[in-house]
KEKESE-821716 format. One record per residue: residue number from 1; residue in three letters; x, z, y of N, C-alpha, C, O in turn. Coordinates in steps of 0.2 Angstrom, whole numbers. Example, Ala and Ser with C-alpha at 12.3 -4.5 7.8 and 13.67 -1.06 7.14 Angstrom:
REM KEKESE-821716
NODE    nr   rest      nX      nZ      nY     caX     caZ     caY      cX      cZ      cY      oX      oZ      oY
NODE     1    ala      66      39     -28      62      39     -22      66      39     -16      71      42     -17
NODE     2    ser      64      35     -11      68      36      -5      64      39       0      67      40       6
This chain:
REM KEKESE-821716
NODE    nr   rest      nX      nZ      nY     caX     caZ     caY      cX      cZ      cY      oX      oZ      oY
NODE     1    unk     582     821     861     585     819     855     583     812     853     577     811     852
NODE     2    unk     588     806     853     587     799     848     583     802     841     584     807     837
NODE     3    unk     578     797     841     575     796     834     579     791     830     578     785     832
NODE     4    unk     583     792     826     588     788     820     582     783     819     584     777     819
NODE     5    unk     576     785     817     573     781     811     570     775     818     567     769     816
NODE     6    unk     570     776     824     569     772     830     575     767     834     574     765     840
NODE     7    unk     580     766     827     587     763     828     584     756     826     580     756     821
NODE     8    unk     586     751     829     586     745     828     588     742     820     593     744     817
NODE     9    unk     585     737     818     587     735     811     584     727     811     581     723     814
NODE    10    unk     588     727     806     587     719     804     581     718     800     580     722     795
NODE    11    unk     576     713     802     568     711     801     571     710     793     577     711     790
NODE    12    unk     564     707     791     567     703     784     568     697     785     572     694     781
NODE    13    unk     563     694     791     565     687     792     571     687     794     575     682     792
NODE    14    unk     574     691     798     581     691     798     585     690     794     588     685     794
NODE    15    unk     585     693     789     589     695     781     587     687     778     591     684     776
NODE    16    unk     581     685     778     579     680     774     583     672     776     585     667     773
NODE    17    unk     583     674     786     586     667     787     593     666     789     596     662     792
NODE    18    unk     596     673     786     604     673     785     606     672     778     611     669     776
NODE    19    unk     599     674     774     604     672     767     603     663     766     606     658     763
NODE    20    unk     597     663     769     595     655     766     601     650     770     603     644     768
NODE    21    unk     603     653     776     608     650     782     616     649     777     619     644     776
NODE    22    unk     618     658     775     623     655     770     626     652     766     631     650     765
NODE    23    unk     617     652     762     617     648     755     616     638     756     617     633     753
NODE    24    unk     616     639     763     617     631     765     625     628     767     626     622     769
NODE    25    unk     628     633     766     637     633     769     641     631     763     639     633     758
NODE    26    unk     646     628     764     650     626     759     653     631     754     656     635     757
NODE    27    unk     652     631     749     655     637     746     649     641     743     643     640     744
NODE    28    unk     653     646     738     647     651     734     646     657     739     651     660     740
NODE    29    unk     641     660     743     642     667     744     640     672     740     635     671     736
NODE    30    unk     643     680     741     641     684     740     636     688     745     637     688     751
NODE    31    unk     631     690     743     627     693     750     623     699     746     620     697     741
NODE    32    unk     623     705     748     623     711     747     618     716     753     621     717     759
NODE    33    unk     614     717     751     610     721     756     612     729     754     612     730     749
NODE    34    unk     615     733     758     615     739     758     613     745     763     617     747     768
NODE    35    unk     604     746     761     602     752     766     602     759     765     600     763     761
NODE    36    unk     606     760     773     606     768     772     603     772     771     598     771     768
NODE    37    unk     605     779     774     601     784     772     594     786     778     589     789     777
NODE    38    unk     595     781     785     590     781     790     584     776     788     578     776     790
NODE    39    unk     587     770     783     584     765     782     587     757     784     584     752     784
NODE    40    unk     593     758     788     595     754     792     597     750     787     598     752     781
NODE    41    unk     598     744     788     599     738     783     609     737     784     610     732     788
NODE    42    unk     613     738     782     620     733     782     619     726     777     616     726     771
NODE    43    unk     621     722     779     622     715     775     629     713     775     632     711     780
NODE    44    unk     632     715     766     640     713     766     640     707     762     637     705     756
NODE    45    unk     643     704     766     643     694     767     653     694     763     659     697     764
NODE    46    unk     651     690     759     660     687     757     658     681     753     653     681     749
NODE    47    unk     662     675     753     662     669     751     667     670     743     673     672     743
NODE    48    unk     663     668     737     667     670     733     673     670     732     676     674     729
NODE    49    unk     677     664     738     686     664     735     689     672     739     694     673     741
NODE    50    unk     682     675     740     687     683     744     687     687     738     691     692     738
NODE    51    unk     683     685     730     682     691     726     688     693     725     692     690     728
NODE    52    unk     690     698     722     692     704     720     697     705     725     703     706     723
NODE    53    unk     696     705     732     701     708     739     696     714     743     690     715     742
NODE    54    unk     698     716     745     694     721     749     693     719     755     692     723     760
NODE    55    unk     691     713     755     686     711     764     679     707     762     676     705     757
NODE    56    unk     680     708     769     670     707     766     670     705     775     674     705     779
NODE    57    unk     663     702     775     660     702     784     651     708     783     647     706     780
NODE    58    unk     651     712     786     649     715     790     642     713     794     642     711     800
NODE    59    unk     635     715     792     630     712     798     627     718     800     625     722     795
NODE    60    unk     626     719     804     621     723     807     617     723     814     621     721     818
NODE    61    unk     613     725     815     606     726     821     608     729     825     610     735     823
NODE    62    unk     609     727     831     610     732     838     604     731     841     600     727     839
NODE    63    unk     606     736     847     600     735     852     601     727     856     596     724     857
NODE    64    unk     606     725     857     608     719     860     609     712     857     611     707     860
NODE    65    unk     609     713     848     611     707     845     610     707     838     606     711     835
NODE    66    unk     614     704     834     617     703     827     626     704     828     630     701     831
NODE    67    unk     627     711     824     632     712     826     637     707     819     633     705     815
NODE    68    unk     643     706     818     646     702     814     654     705     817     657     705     822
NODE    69    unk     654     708     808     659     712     809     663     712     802     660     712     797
NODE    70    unk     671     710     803     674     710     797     682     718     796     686     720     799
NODE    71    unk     679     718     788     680     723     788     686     721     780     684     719     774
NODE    72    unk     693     724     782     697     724     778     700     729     776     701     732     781
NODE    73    unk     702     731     772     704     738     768     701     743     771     695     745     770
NODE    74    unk     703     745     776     701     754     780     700     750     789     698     753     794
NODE    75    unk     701     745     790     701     741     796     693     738     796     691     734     792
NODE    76    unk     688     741     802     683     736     805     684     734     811     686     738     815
NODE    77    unk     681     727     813     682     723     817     678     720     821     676     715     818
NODE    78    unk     676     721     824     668     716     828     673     709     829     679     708     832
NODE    79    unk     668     705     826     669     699     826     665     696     833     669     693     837
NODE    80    unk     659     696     833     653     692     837     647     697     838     645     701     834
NODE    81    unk     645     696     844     637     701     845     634     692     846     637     688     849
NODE    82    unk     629     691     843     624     687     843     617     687     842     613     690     838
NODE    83    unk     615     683     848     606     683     849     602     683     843     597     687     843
NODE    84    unk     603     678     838     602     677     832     604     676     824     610     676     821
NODE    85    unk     596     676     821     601     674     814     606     666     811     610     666     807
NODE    86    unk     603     662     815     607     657     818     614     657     820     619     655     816
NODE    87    unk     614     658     824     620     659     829     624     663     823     628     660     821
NODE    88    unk     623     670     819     626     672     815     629     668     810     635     668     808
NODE    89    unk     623     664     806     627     660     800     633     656     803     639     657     800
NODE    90    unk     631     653     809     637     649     811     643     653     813     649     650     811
NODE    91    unk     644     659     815     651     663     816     652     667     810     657     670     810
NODE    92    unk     647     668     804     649     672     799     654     665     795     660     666     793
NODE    93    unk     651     657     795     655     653     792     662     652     795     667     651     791
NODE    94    unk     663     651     802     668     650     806     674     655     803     679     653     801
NODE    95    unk     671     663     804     675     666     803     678     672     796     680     677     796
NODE    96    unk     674     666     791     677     665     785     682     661     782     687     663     779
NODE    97    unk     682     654     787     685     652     786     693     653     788     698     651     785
NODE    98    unk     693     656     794     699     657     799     702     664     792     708     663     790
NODE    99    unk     699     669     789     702     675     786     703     670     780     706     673     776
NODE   100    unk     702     664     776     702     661     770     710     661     771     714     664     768
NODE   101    unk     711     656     777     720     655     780     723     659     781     729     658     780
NODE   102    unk     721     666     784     726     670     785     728     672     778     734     674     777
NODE   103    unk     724     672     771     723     676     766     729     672     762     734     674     760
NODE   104    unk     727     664     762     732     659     763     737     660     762     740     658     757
NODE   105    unk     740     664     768     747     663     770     749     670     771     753     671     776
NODE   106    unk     746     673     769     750     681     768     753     680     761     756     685     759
């Protein structure tokens, strides 16, 4: 039997150098830590001009990466698996920008 509590998570250094990573991106974000009931960390990432919509993006720790995942009404979506917190900031800004346009133009 998996030990849950032997599930992969995001460090704090992790956490620290996603938010510090954001907080250098154009724009306000919102960033929200929410851990479960294993202790596992989610980080829901949204740039203010998402407030009051139901999307958000999605972080979390796999055995293989930084998972980056965006998540609208009842829809999730793996965006990117990535090596790092680095590599993260750059694809959480990339593809804020791309959902900023579709929101755009809906």
């Amino acid at each position: 039997m998996c030990d849950p509590f032997a599930a992969p998570r995001l460090s704090s250094a992790e956490i620290a150098d996603i938010t510090s990573g954001l907080r250098a991106l154009a724009g306000d974000w919102s960033i929200f830590p929410h851990v479960g009931s294993m202790g596992e960390v989610t980080l829901l990432l949204a740039p203010l001009a998402w407030e009051g919509s139901d999307t958000a993006l999605m972080v979390q720790r796999e055995d293989d990466g930084i998972s980056l995942l965006l998540s609208e009404a009842d829809t999730l979506t793996r965006i990117a698996l990535l090596p790092d917190a680095a590599g993260l900031v750059t694809a959480a800004g990339r593809a804020a920008w791309r959902q900023m346009a579709r929101m755009r133009a809906a």
